[in-house]
C-alpha positions in Angstrom: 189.6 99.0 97.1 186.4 98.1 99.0 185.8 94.5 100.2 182.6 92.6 99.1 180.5 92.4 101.5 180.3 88.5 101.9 183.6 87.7 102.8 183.7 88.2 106.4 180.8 86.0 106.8 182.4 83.2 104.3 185.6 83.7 106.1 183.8 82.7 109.2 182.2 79.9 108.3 185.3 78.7 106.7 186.8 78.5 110.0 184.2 77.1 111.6 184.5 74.2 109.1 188.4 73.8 109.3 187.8 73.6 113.5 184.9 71.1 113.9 186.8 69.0 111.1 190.1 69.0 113.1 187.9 67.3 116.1 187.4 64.3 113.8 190.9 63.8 113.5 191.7 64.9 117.5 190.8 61.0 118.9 192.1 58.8 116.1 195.3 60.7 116.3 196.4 60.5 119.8 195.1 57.1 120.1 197.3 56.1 117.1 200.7 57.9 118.6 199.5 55.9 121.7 199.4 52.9 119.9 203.4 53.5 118.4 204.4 54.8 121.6 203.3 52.1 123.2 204.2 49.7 120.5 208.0 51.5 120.6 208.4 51.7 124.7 207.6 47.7 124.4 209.9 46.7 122.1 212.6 48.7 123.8 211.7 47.5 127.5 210.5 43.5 126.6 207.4 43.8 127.8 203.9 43.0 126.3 201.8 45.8 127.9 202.8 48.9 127.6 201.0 49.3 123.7 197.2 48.9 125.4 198.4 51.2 127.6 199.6 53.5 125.1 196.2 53.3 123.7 194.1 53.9 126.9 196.2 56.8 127.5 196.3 58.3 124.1 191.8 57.3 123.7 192.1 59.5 127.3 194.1 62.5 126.0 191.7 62.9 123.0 188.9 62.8 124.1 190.3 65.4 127.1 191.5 67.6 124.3 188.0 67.0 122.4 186.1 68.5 125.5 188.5 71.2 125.5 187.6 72.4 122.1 183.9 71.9 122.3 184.2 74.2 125.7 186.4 76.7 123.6 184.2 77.0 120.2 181.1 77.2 122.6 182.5 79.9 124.5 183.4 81.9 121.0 180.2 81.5 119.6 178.2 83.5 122.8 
């Protein structure tokens, strides 16, 4: 059976949706498992601080895995 001819190119932009889409979700999710983390590692340990720092840390490792993406879809698209 032959394939119609669009689908490679419907394919493609169908994953080029699905990535730049999961970049949306990239920041608010680590900042949020930062936020419990935090929340979690105070509650067990007394202490009042460690949540903002769960929050700087998790705002840090999205936005690091943000860049990482961005520099990976640019390099697939030369």
């Amino acid at each position: 059976m032959p394939k119609p001819q669009g689908q490679p190119k419907e394919r493609n932009f169908i994953v080029q949706v699905a990535r730049y889409s999961e970049i949306g979700f990239i920041i608010p999710a680590a900042v949020i498992l930062g936020l419990l983390l935090g929340k979690l590692l105070d509650w067990w340990l007394h202490t009042h601080w460690l949540m903002i720092a769960g929050v700087i840390f998790g705002a840090i490792v999205g936005f690091v895995q943000l860049i990482r993406m961005v520099t990976a879809a640019s390099q697939d698209e030369r």
